[in-house]
N, C-alpha and C positions, 0 to 999 in steps of 0.2 A: 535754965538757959534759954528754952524757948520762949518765956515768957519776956526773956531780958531784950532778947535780939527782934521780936517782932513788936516791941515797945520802940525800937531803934527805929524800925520799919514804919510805923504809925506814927510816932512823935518827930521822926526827925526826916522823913521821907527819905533815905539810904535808898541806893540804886544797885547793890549788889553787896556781898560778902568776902573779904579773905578771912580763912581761919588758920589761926596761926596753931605750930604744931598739933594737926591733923593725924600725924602719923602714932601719935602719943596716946590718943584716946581708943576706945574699945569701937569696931565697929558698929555694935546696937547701939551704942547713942545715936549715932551718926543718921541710923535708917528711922530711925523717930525723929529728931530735933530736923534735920532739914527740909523733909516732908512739909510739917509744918510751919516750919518758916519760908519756905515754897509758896503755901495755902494762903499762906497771911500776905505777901508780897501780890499774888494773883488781884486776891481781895481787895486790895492797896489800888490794884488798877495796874500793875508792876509784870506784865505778862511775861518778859523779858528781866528776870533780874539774876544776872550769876552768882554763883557762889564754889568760890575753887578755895584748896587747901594746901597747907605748906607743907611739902613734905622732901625738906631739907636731903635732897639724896642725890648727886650725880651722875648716880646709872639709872637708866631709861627702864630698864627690867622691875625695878624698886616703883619707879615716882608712876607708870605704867597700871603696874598691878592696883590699884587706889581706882583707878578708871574703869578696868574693864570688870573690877570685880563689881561695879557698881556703888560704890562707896560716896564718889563724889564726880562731878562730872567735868572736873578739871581742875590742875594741879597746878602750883608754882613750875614752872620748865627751870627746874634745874639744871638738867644733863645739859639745855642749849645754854644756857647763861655761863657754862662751866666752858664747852666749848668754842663759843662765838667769840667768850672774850678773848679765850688762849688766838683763836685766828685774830684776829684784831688786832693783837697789843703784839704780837709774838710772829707776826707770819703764820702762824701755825699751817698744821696739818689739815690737807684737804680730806684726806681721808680719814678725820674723826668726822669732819663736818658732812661728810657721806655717811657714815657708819648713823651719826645723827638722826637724819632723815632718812636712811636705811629702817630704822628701829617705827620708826610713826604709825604704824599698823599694828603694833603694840596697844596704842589710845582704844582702836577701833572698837566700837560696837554698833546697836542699831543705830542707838542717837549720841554718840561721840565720835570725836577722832582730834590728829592733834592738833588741827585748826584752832580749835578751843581750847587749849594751852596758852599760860598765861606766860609771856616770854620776856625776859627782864635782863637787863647787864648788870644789876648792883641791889644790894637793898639795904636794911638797915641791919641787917645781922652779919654783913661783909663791906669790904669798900668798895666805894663806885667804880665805874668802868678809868676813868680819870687817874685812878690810883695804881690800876692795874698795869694802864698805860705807860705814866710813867714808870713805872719798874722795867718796861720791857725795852725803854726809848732812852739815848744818852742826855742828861741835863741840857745839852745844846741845841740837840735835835727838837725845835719847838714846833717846826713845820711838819718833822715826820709825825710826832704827836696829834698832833690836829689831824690831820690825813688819815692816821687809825682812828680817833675818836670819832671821823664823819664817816669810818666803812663801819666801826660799832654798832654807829647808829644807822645808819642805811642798811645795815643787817636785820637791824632790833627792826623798823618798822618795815622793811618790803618782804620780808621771810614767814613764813607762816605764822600761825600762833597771834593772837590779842596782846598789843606789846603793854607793858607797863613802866610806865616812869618815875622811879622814887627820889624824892627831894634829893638834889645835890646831886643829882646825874644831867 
């Protein structure tokens, strides 16, 4: 695998990493293979190249612990994607969206926190924020729809966290 992914890095000049189910694999792969896919990106000239992991979990205690055990140094933000869209499509509760950012010091160590959280409303393993929407908005209501989908997204990009946008959001 490291040979696969710093071939990625060298031939195709890639600017960083998602790895999909993160959570799946044994942690000593993890403290071998990204090291050196680190070294090789450096090498690249790539001082700056992230590499965060999916680790499909809506509580912050779960997708957290990846972080500060030092595993990887930034996660898919499930817990916000879980809760931003609920405020968004639903009115939702302000007090998850506290409890939320309550939890961020969870990420914390020397060189993390959850700034570096990768924050998303949709991706390809669920439906986009759009789908969410409508379920929560009556087929009429095309204005209320649009008004959630621009606090979605004035959420996803002014809120902490490196936002990420997948096709079809």
């Amino acid at each position: 695998w490291t040979k696969i992914w710093v071939d990625w890095i060298n031939k195709f000049d890639i600017d960083g990493m998602r790895i999909d189910t993160f959570k799946y694999v044994e942690p000593e792969f993890w403290k071998k293979v990204i090291p050196a896919v680190r070294s090789a990106a450096v090498k690249k000239g790539k001082k700056d190249f992230p590499i965060f992991g999916e680790v499909y979990d809506k509580n912050f205690y779960a997708t957290s612990s990846y972080v500060s055990s030092k595993q990887i140094e930034s996660v898919l933000d499930f817990p916000f994607q879980n809760r931003v869209t609920r405020f968004a499509a639903y009115g939702g509760n302000i007090e998850e969206l506290a409890s939320l950012f309550n939890s961020d010091d969870l990420y914390t160590t020397a060189t993390t926190n959850a700034s570096g959280l990768i924050t998303f409303l949709g991706n390809h393993d669920m439906v986009r924020i759009g789908y969410f929407i409508r379920d929560a908005v009556l087929d009429s209501d095309t204005k209320g729809a649009l008004e959630r989908s621009k606090l979605a997204n004035a959420l996803l990009f002014l809120l902490r966290g490196s936002p990420a946008v997948y096709y079809g959001d």
